[in-house]
C-alpha positions in Angstrom: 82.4 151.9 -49.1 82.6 148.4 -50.3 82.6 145.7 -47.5 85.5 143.4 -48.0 83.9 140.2 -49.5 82.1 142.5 -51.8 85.6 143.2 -53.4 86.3 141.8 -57.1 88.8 138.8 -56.7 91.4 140.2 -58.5 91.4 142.4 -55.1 91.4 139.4 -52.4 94.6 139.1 -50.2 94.6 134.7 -51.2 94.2 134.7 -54.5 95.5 131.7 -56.3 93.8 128.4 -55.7 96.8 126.4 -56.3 100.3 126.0 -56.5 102.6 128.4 -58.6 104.9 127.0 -61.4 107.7 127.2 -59.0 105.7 125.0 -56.4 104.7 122.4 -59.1 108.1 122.0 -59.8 109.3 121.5 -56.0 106.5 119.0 -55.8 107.8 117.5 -58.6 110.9 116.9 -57.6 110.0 116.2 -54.1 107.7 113.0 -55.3 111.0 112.0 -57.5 112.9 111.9 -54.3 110.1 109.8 -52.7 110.2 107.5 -55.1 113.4 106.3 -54.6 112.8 105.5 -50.9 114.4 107.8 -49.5 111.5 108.6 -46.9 111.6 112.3 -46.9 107.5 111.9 -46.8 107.2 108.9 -45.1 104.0 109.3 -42.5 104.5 105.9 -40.4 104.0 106.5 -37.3 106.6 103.7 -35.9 109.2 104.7 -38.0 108.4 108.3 -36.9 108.9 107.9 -33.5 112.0 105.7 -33.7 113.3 108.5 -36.3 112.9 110.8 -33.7 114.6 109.0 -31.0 117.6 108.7 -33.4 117.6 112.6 -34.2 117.2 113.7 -30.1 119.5 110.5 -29.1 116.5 110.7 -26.3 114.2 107.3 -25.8 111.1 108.5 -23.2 108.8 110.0 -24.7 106.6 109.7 -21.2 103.1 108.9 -20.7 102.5 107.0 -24.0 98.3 108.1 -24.4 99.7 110.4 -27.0 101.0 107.4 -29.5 96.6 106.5 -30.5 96.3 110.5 -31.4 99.5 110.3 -33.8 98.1 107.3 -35.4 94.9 108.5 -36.0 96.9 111.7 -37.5 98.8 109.9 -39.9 96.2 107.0 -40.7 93.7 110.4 -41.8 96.9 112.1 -44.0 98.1 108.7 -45.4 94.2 108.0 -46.4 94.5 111.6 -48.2 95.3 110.9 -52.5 95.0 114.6 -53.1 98.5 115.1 -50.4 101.3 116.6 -52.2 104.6 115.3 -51.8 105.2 119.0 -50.3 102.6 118.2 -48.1 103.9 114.9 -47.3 107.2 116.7 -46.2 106.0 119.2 -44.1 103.4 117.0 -42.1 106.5 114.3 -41.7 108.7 117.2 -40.5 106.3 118.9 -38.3 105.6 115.6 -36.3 109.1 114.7 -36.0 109.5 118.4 -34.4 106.5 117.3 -31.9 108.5 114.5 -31.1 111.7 115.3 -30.7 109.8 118.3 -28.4 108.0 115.5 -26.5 111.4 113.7 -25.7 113.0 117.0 -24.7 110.3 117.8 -22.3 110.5 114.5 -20.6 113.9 114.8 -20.3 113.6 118.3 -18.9 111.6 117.2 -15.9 114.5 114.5 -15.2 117.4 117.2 -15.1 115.1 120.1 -13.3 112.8 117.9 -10.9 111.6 120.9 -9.3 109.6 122.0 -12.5 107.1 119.9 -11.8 106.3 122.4 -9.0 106.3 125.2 -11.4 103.3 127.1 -10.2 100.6 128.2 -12.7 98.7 131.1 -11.5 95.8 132.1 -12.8 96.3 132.1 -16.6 94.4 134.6 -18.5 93.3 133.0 -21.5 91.5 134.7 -24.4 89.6 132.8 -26.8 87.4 133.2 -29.2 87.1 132.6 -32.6 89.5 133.8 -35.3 89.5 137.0 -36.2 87.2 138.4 -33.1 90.6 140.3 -31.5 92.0 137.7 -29.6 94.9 138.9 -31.2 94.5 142.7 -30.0 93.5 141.8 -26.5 96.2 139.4 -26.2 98.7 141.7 -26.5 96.5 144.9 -24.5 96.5 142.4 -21.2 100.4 141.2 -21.3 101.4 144.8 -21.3 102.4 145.1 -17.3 105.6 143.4 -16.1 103.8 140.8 -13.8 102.6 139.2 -17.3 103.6 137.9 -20.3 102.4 136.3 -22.9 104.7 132.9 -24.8 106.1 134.3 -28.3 106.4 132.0 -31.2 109.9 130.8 -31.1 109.1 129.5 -27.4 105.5 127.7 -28.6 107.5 126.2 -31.5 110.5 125.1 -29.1 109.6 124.9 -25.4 112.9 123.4 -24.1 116.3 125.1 -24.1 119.1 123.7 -26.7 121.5 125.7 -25.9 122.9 126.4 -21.3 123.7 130.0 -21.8 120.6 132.0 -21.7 121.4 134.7 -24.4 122.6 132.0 -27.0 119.6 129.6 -26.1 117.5 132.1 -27.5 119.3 133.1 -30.4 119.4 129.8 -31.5 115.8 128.9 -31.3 114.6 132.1 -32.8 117.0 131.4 -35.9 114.9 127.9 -36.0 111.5 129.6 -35.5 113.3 132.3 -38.7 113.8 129.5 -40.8 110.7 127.7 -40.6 108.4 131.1 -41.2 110.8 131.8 -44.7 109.8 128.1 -45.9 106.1 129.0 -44.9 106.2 132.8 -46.5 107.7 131.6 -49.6 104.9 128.9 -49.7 102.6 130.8 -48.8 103.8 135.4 -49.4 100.2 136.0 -48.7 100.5 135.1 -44.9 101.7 138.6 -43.6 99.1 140.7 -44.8 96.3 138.0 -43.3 98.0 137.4 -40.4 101.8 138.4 -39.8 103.9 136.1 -37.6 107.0 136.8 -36.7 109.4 134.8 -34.4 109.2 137.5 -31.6 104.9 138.2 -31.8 103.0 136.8 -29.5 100.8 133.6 -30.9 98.3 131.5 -30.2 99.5 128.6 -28.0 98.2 125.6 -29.9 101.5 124.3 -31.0 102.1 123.4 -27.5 99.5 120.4 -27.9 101.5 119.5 -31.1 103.8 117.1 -29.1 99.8 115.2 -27.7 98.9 114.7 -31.3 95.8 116.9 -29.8 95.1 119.2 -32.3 92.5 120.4 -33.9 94.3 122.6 -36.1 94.6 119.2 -37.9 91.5 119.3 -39.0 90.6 123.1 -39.5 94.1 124.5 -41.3 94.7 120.4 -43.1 91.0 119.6 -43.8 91.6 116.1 -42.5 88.5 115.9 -41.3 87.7 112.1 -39.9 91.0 113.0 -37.6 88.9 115.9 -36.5 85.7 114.1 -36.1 87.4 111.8 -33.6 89.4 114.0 -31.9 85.7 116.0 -31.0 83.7 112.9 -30.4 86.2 110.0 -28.8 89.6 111.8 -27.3 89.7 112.1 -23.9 91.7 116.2 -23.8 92.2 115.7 -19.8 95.5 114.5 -20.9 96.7 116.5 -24.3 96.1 119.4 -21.6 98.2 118.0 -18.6 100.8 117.6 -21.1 100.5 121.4 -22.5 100.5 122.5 -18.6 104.2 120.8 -18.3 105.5 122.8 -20.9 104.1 125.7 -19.4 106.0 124.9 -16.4 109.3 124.5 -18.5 108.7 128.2 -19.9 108.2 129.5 -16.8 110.9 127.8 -15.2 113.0 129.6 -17.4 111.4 133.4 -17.5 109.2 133.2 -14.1 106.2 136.0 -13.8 103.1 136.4 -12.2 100.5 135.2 -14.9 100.4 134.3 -18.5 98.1 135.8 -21.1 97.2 132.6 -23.2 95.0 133.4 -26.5 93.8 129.9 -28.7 90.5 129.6 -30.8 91.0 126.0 -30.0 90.2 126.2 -26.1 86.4 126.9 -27.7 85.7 123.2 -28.5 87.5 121.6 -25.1 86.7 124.5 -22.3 85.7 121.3 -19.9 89.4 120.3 -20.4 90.7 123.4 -20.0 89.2 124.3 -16.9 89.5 120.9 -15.1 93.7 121.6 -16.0 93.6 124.9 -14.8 90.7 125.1 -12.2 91.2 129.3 -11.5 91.5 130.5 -14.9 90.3 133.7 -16.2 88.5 133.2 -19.2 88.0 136.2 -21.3 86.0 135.0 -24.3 85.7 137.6 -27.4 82.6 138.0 -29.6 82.1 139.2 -33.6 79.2 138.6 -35.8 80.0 135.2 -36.7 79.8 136.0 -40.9 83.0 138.0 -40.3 84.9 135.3 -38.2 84.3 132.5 -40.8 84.8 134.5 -43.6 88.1 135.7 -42.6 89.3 132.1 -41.3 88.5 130.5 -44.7 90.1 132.8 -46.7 93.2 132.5 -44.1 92.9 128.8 -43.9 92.5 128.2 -47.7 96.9 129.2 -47.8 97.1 125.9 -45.5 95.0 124.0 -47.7 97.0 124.8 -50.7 99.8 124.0 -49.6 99.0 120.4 -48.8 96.5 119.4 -51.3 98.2 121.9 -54.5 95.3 123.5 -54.7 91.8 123.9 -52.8 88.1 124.4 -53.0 86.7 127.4 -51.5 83.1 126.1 -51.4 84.6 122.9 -49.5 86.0 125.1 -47.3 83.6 127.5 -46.4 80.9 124.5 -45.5 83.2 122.6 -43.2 84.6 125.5 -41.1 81.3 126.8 -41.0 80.1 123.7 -39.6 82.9 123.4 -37.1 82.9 127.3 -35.9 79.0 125.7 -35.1 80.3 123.3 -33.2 82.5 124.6 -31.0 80.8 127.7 -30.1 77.8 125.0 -29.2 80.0 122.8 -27.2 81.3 126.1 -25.5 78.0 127.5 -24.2 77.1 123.9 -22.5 80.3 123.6 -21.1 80.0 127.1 -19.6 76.3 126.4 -18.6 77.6 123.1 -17.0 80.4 125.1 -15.3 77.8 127.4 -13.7 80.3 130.1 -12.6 79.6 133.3 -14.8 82.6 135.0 -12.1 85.5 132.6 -14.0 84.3 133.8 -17.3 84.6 137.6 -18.9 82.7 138.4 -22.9 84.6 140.9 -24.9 82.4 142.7 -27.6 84.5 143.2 -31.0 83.1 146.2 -31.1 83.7 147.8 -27.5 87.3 146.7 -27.8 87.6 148.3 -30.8 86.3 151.5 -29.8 87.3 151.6 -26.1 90.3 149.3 -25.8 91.6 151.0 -22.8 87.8 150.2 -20.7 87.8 147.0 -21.6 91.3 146.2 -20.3 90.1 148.0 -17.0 87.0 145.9 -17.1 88.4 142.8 -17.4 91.3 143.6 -14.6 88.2 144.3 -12.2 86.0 141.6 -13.2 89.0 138.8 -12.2 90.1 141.3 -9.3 93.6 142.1 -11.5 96.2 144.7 -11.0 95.1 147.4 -13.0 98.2 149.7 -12.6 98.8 154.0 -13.2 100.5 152.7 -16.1 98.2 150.6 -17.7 96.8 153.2 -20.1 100.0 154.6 -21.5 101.0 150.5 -22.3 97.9 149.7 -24.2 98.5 153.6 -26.3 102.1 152.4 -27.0 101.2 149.2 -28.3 98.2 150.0 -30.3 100.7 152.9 -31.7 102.8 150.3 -33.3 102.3 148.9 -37.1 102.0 145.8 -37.9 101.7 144.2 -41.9 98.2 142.9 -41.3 96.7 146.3 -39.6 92.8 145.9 -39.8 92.0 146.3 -43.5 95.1 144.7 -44.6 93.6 141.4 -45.5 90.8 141.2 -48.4 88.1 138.4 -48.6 84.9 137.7 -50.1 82.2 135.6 -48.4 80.6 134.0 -51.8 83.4 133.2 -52.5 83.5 130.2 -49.7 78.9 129.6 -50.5 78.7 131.8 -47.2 75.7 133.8 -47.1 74.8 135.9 -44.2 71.2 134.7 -43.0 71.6 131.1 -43.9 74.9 131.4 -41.7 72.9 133.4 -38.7 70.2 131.0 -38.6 73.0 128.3 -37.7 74.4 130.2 -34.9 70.8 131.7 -33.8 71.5 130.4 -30.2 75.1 131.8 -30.0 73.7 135.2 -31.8 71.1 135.5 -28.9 72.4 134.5 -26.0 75.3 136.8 -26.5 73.8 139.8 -28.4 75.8 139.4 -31.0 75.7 142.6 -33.4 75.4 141.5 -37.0 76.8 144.1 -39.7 75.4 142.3 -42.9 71.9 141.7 -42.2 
């Protein structure tokens, strides 16, 4: 049987390299709208933040160490020749929706002071890179009723807009709807890669959106001197004090025992992480990296697209190969510095894949968990259910990205090693 990035491209899921003739013409028109000033890509960063004070009629945006990160954001897109006016547009709207978030929040804690006592009990977080079943595991440990884990119209819009419970949330999913059509009829490939729906549970980086603290930025945007300061200057202490506030707003409103956190991105700032939330249960997946990075460029390269009009796969595939490097090197020091093996548990793709059920149990008695009667029948339901991007859904090819398997292993010899890493393509 053929391995997937041994496929012919006609048969990869991401396909085209650039826009359609439909998208060249919204671009089009898009840059004719720019041009006559009307701002709908303007990327200041002052007239963002006033614009968003405007739209929330809001003025505190709280502790202001976010404003350098949303400079250096839009100084690294406005550097950027190759942005689209589409891409213009959609990184102007998405920071005005991290703004407008940011004011809501502050304002949150001013109406509801006793948020800010919003316990935050031993979050399970699963990391691990992309495509290593953080997603799968995720959803096995939020299963009992004493858990949950944050579903994408909540990570998109933390704070109610709405007092009535029932409408609140049918008005933020029917944001969270609209936003995923624009990004499905951008990008139609997304489901089979990696479906999102408003309801699914998703990885909670868009909580740092409103600290300008992400590195998302740099992997799904390619802007990579934002990147390169945000992992060699920024101080994350902060980005995650601010993420833990929101987590106290969505708990606030539906209270349980623990939340099941999954984010690639908690790789590269574990110190951070920990220091925020000091008894966290860290369950940290493991694949042979060729599979991981192969996967992520091929999902990535829709992102790219969409910005730039079109992409280069080889650019891709050396850059997120470099950074997968580098975060899975900065997470083994920070672990060693740590020195606590108890606050950490490693999940084998493999064993999760074949036992799914013992490694739920596993984890629950490494970090002393309930592991309930009806544990087993919750993870059988849920693996019963289908989903667009089942395993084998989404088509890749490594070439295509220059990734080849033993030039990649000898970069991630010391991850490889230390964790016993099985490697299918050697």
């Amino acid at each position: 049987m053929a391995l997937p990035f041994e496929r012919s491209m006609s048969e990869v899921t991401v396909e085209a390299e650039e826009y359609s003739f439909g998208l060249k013409m919204l671009d089009r028109l898009a840059g004719g709208v720019e041009g006559l000033g009307v701002g709908i890509g303007d990327l200041d960063p002052d007239r963002l933040l006033a614009k968003a004070q405007r739209r929330t009629r809001l003025r505190d945006f709280g502790d202001p160490s976010f404003e350098p990160y949303l400079r250096r954001l839009m100084e690294a897109a406005s550097s950027r020749p190759d942005l689209t006016s589409i891409g213009r547009v959609t990184l102007r709207q998405s920071a005005l929706r991290a703004l407008a978030n940011r004011l809501y929040v502050e304002q949150y804690f001013l109406d509801h002071p006793s948020v800010s006592q919003q316990p935050i009990e031993r979050p399970i977080f699963v990391l691990g890179f992309p495509r290593t079943g953080t997603t799968l595991l995720q959803n096995l440990l939020r299963q009992p009723h004493e858990r949950r884990a944050l579903q994408f119209w909540e990570l998109t819009t933390p704070c109610p807009v709405h007092p009535d419970p029932e409408t609140d949330r049918a008005k933020r999913i029917q944001s969270t709807d609209r936003m995923l059509a624009a990004a499905y009829l951008i990008a139609p490939e997304m489901g089979a890669v990696h479906e999102i729906r408003s309801t699914t549970a998703e990885e909670c980086w868009p909580l740092f959106f409103s600290s300008f603290a992400v590195l998302n930025y740099d992997l799904q945007s390619g802007l990579r001197h934002y990147g390169d300061w945000l992992l060699g200057e920024a101080d994350m202490v902060g980005p995650y004090r601010h993420y833990k506030r929101q987590l106290q707003i969505l708990l606030h409103q539906r209270p349980v025992q623990n939340l099941v956190l999954k984010c690639p991105e908690h790789l590269w700032f574990l110190d951070s992480l920990l220091e925020v939330f000091p008894d966290a249960c860290v369950v940290w997946t493991h694949r042979d990296p060729m599979d991981s990075v192969a996967s992520y460029c091929s999902l990535i390269s829709m992102s790219w697209r969409m910005l730039y009009g079109k992409f280069s796969a080889a650019r891709i595939g050396t850059h997120i190969q470099h950074r997968f490097q580098e975060g899975v090197e900065r997470a083994m020091d920070a672990r060693r510095r740590i020195n606590d093996e108890s606050r950490f548990f490693d999940v084998p793709f493999s064993s999760l894949v074949k036992n799914p059920k013992g490694t739920v149990r596993r984890i629950h008695e490494h970090f002393d968990l309930r592991h309930g009667p009806e544990m087993d029948g919750l993870v059988d339901g849920w693996l019963q259910q289908r989903r667009a991007d089942k395993r084998g859904a989404h088509k890749y090819r490594a070439e295509r990205y220059g990734l080849e398997a033993e030039a990649l292993y000898s970069k991630f010899e010391r991850y490889i090693r230390e964790f016993d890493i099985e490697l299918r393509h050697r």
